[in-house]
Biopython code that builds the backbone (N, CA, C, O; Angstrom):
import numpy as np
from Bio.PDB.StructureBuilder import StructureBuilder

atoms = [
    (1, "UNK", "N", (26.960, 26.840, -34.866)),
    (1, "UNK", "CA", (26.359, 27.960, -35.567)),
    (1, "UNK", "C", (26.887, 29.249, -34.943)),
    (1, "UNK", "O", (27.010, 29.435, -33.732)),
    (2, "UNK", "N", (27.239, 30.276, -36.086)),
    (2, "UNK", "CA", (27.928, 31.099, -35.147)),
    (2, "UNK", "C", (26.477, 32.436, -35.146)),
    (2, "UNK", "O", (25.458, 32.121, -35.760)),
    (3, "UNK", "N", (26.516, 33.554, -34.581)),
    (3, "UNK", "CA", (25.875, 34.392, -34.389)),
    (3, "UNK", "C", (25.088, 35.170, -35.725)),
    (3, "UNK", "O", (24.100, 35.904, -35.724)),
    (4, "UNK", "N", (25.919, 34.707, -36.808)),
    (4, "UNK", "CA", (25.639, 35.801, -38.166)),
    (4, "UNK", "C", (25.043, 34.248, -38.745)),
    (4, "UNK", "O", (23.938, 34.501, -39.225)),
    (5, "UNK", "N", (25.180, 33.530, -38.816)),
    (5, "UNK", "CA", (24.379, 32.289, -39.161)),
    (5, "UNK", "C", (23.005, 32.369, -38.309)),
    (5, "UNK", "O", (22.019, 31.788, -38.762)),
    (6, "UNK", "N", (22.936, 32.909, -37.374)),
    (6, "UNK", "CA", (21.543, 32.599, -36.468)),
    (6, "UNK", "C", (21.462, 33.981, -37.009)),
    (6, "UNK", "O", (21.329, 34.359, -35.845)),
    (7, "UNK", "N", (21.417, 35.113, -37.702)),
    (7, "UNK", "CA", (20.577, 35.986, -37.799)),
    (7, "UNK", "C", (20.379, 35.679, -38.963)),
    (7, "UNK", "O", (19.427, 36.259, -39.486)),
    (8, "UNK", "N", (21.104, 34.749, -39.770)),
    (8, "UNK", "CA", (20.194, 34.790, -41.385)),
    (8, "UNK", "C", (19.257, 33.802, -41.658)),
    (8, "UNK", "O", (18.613, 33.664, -42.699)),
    (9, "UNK", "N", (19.215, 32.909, -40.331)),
    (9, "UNK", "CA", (18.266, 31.904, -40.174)),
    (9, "UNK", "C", (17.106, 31.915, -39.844)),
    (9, "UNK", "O", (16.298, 31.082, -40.256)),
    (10, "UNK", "N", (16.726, 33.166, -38.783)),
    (10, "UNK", "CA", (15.730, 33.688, -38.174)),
    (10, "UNK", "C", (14.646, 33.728, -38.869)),
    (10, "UNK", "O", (13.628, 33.332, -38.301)),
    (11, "UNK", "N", (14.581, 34.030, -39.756)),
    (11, "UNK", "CA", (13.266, 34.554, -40.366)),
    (11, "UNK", "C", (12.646, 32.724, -40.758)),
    (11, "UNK", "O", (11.527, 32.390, -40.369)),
    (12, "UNK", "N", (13.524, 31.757, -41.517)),
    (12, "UNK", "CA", (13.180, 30.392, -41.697)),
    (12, "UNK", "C", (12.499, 29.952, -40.321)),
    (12, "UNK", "O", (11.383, 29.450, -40.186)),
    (13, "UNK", "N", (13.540, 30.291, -39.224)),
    (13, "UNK", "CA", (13.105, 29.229, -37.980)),
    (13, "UNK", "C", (11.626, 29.623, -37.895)),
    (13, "UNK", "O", (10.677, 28.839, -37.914)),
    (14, "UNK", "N", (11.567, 31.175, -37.783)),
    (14, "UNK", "CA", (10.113, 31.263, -37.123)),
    (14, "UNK", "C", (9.121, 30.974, -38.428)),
    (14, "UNK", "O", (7.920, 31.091, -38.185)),
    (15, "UNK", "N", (9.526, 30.576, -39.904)),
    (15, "UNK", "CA", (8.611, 30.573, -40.334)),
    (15, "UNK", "C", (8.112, 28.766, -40.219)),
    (15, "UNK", "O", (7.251, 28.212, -40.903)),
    (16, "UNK", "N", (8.848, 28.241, -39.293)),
    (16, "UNK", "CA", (8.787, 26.770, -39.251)),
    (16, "UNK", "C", (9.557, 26.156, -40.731)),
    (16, "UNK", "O", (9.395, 24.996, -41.112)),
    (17, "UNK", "N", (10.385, 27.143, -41.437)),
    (17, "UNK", "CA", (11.071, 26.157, -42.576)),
    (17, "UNK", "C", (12.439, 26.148, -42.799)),
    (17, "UNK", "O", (12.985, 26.230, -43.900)),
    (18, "UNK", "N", (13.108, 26.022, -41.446)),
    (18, "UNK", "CA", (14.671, 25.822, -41.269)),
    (18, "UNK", "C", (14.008, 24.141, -41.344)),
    (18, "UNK", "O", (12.954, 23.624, -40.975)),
    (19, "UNK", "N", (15.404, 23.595, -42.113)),
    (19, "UNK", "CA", (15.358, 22.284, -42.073)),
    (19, "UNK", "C", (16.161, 21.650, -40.871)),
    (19, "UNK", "O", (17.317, 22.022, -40.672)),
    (20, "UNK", "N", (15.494, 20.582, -39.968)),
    (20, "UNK", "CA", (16.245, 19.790, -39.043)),
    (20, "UNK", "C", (17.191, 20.071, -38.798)),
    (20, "UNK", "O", (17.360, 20.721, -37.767)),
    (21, "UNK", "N", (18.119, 19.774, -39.503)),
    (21, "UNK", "CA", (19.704, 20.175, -38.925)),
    (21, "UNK", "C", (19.841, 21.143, -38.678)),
    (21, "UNK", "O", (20.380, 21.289, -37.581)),
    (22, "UNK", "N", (19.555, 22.196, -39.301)),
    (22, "UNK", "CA", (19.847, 23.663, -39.170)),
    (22, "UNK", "C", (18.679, 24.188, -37.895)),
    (22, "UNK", "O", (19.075, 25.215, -37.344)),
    (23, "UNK", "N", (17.680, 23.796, -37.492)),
    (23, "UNK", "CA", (16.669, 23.987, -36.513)),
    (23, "UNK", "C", (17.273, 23.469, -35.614)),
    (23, "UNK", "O", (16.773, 23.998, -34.621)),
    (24, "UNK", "N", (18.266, 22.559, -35.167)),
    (24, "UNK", "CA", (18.895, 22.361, -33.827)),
    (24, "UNK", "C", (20.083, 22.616, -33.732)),
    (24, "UNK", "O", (20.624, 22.375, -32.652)),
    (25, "UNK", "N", (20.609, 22.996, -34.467)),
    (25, "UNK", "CA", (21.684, 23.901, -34.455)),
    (25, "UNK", "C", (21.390, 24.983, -33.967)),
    (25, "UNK", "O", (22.060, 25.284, -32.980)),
    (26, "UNK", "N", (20.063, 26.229, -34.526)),
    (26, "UNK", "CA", (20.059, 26.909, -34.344)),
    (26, "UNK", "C", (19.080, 27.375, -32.736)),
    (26, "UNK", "O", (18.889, 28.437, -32.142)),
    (27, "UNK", "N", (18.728, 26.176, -32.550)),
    (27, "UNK", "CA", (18.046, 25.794, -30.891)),
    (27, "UNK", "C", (19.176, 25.780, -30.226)),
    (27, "UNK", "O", (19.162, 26.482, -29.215)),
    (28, "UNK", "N", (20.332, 25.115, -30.492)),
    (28, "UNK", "CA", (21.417, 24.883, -29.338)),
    (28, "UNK", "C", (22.129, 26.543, -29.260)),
    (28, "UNK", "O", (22.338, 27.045, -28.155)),
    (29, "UNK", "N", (22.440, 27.251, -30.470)),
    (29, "UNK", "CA", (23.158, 28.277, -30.435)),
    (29, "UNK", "C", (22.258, 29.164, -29.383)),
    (29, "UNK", "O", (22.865, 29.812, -28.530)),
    (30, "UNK", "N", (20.791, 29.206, -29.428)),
    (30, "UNK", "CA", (19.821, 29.954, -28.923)),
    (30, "UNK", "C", (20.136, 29.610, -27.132)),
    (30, "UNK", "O", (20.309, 30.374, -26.182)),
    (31, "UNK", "N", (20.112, 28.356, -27.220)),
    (31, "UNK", "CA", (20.024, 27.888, -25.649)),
    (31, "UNK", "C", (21.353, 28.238, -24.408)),
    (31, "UNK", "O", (21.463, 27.912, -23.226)),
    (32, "UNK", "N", (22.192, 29.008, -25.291)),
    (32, "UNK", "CA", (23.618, 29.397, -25.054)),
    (32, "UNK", "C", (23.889, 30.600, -25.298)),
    (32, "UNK", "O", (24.918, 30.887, -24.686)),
    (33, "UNK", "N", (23.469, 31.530, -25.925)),
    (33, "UNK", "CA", (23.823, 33.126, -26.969)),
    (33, "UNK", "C", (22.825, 33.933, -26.025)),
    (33, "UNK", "O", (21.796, 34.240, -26.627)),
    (34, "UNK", "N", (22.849, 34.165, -25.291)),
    (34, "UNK", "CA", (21.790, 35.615, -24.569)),
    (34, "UNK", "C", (22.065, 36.694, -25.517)),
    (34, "UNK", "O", (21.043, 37.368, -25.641)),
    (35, "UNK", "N", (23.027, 37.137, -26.238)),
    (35, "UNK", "CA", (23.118, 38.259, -26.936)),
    (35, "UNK", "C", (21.963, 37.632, -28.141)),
    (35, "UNK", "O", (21.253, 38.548, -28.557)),
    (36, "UNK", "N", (21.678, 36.429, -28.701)),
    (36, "UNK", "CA", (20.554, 36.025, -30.065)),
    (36, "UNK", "C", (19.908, 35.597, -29.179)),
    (36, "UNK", "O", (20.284, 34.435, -29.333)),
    (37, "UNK", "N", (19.144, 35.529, -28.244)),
    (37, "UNK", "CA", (18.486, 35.184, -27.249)),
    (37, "UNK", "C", (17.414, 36.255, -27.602)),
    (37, "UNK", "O", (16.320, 36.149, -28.157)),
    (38, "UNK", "N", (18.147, 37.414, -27.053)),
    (38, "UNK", "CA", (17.570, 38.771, -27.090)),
    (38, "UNK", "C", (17.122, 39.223, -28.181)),
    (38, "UNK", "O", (16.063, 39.848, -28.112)),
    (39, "UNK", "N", (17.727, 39.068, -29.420)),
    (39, "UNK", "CA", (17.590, 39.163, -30.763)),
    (39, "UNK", "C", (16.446, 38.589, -31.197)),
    (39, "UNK", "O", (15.660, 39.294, -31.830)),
    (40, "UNK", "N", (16.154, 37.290, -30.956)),
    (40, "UNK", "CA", (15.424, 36.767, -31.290)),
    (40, "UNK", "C", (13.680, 37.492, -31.292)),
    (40, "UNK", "O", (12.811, 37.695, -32.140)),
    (41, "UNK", "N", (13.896, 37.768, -29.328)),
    (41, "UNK", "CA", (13.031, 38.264, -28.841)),
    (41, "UNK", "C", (12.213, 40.146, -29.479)),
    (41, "UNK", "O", (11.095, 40.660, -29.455)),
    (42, "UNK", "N", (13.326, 40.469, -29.865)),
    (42, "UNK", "CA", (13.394, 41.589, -30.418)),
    (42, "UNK", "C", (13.009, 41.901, -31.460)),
    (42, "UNK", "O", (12.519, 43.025, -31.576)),
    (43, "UNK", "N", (13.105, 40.845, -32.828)),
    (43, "UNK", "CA", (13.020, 40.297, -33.776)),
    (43, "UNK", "C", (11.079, 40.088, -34.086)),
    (43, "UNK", "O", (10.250, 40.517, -34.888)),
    (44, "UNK", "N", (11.110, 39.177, -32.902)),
    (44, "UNK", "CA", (9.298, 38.900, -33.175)),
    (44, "UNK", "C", (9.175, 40.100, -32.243)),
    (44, "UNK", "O", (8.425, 40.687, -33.022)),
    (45, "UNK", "N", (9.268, 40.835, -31.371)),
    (45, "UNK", "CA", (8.484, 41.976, -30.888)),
    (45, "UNK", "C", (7.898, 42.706, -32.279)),
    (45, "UNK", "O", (6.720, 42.981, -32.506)),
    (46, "UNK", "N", (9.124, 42.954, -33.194)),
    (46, "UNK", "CA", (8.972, 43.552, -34.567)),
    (46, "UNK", "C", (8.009, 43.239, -35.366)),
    (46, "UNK", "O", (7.229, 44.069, -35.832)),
    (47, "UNK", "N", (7.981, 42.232, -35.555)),
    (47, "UNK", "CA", (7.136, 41.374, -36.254)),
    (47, "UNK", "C", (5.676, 41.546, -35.834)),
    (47, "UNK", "O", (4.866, 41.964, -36.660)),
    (48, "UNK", "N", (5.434, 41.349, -35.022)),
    (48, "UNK", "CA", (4.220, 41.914, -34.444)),
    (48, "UNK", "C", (3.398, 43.247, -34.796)),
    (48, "UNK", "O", (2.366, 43.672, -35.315)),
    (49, "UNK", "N", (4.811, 43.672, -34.026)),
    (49, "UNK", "CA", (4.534, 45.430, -34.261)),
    (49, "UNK", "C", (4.069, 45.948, -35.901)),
    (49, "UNK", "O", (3.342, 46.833, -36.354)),
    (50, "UNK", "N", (5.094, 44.655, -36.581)),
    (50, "UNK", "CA", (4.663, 45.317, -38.010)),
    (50, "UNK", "C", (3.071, 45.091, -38.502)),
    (50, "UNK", "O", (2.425, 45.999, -39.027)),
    (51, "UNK", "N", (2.526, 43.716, -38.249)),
    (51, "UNK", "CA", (1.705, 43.026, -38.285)),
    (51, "UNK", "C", (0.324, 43.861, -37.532)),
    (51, "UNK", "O", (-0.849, 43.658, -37.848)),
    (52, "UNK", "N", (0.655, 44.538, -36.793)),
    (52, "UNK", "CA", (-0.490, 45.186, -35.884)),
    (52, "UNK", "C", (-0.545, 46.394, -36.860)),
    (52, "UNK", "O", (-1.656, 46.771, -37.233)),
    (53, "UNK", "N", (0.915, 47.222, -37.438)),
    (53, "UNK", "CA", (0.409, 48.632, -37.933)),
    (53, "UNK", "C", (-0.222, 48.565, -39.239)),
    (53, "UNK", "O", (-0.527, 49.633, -39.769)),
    (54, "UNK", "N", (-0.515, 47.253, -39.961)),
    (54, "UNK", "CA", (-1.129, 47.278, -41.058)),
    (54, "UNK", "C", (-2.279, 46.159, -41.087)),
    (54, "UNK", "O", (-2.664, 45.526, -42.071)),
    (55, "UNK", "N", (-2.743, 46.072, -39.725)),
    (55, "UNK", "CA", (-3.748, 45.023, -39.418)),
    (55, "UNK", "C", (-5.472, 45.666, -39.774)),
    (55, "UNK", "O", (-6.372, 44.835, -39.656)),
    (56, "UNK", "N", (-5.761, 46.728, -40.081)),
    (56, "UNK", "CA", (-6.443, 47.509, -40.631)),
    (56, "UNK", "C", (-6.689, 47.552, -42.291)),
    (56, "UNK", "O", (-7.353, 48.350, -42.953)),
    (57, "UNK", "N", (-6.181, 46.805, -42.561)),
    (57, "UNK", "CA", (-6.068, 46.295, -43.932)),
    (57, "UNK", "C", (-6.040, 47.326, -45.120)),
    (57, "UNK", "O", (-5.357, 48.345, -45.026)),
    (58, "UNK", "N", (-6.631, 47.109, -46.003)),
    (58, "UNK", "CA", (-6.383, 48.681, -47.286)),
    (58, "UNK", "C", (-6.954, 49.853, -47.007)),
    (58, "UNK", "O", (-7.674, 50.383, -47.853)),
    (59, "UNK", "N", (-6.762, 50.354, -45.963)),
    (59, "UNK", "CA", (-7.416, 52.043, -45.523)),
    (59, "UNK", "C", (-6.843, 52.400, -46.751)),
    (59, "UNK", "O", (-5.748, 52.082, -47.214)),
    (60, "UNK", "N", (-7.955, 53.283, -47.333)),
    (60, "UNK", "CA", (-7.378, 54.156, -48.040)),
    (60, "UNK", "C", (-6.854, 55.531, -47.735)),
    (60, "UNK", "O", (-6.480, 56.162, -48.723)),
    (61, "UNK", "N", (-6.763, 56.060, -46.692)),
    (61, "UNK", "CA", (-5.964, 56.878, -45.796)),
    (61, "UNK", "C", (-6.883, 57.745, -45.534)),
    (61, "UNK", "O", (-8.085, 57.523, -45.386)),
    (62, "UNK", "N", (-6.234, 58.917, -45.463)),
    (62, "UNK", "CA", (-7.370, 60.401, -45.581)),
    (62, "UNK", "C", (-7.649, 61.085, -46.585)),
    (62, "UNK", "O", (-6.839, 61.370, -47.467)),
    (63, "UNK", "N", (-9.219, 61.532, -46.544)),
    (63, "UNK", "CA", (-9.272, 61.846, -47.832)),
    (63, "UNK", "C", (-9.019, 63.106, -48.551)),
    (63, "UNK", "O", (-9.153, 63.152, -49.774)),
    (64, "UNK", "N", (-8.531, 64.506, -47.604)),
    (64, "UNK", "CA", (-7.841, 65.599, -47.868)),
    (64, "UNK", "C", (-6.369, 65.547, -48.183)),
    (64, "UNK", "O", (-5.667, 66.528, -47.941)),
    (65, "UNK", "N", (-5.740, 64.172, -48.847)),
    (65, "UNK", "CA", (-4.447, 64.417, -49.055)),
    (65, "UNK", "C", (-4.642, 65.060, -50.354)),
    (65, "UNK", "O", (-5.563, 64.865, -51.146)),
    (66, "UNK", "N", (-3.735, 65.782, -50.452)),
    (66, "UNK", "CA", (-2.959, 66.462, -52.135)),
    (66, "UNK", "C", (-3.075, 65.257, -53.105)),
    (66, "UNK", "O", (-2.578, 64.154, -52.878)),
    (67, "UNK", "N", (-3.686, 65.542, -54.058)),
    (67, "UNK", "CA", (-3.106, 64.217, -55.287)),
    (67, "UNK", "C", (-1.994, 64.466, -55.536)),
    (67, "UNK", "O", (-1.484, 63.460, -56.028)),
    (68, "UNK", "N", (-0.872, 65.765, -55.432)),
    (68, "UNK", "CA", (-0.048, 65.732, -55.929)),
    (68, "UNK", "C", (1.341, 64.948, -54.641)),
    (68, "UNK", "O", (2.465, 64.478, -54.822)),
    (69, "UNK", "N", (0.719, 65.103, -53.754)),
    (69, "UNK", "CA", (1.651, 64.574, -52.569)),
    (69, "UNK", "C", (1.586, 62.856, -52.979)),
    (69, "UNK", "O", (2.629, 62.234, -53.181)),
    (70, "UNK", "N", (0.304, 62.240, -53.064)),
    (70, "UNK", "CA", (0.456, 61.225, -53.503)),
    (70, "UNK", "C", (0.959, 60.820, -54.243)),
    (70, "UNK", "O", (1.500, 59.730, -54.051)),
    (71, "UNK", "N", (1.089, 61.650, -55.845)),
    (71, "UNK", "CA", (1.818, 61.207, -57.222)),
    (71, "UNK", "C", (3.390, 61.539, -56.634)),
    (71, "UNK", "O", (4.294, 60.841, -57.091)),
    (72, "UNK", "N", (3.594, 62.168, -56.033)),
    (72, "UNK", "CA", (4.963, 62.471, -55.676)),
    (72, "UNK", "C", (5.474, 61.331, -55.016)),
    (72, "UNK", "O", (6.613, 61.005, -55.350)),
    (73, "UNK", "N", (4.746, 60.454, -53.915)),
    (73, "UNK", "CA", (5.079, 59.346, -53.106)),
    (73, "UNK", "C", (5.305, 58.296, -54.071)),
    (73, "UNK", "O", (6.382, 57.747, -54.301)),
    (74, "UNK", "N", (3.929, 58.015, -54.742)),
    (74, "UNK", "CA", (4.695, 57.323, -55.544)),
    (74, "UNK", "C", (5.784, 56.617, -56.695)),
    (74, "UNK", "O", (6.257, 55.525, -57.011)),
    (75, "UNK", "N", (5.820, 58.297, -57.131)),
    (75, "UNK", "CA", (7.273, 58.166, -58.278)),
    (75, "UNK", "C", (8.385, 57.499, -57.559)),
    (75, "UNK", "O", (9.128, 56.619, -57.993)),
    (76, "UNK", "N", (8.379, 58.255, -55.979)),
    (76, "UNK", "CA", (9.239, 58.414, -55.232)),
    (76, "UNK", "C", (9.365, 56.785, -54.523)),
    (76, "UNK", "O", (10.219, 56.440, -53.707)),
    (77, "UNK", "N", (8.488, 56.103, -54.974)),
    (77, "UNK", "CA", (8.307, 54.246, -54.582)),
    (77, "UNK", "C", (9.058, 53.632, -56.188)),
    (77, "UNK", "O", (9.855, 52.727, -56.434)),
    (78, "UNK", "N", (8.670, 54.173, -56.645)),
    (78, "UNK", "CA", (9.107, 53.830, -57.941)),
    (78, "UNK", "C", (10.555, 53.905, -58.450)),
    (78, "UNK", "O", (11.222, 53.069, -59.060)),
    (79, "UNK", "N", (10.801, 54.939, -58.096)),
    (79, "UNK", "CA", (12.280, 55.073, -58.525)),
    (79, "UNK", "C", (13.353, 54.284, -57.316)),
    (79, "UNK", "O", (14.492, 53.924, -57.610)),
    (80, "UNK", "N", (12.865, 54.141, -56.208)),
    (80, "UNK", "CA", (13.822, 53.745, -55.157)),
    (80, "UNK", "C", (13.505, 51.983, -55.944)),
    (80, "UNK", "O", (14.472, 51.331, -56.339)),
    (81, "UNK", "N", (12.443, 51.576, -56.030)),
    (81, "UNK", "CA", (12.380, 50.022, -56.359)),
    (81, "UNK", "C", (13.109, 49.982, -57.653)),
    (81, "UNK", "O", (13.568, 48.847, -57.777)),
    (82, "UNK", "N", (13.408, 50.712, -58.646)),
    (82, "UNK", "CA", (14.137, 50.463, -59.826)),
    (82, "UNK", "C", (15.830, 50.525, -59.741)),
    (82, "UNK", "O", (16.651, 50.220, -60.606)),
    (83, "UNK", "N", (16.011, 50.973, -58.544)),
    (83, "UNK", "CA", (17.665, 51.429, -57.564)),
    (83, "UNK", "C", (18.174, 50.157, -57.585)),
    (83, "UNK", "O", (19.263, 49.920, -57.063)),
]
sb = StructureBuilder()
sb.init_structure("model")
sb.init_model(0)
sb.init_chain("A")
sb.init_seg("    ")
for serial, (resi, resn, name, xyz) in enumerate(atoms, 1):
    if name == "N":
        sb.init_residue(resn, " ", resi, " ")
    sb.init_atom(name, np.array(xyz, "f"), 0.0, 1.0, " ", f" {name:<3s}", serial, name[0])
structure = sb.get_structure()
């Protein structure tokens, strides 16, 4: 497995749904690669991090925002997802 194979795998391994072969493949590349070693590690730090900043669940934010700042955010969600 080379290095760009273990980063498109990452997200499967940790979700537990790399299949066998590809899960010890990508264990052996790990047990050898300090540069995806690190990655790895770096990878779930992220994950976390993301997981913690929206662990507060549907805040609806503050309630002195602009409606118009909001309608603006969201066109502005809108048009990038139609890109």
């Amino acid at each position: 497995m080379t290095c760009r194979e273990f980063a498109d795998f990452i997200a499967d391994f940790l979700d537990g749904a790399l299949p066998e072969p590809e899960r010890l493949a990508f264990e052996r590349h790990l047990g050898k690669c300090a540069n995806c070693t690190r990655y790895l590690e770096s990878y779930r730090a992220s994950v976390a991090l993301g997981k913690r900043a929206f662990a507060d669940g549907d805040d609806a934010g503050p309630i002195d925002v602009p409606q118009e700042l909001v309608d603006a955010i969201l066109r502005a969600r809108r048009t990038s997802a139609s890109d």
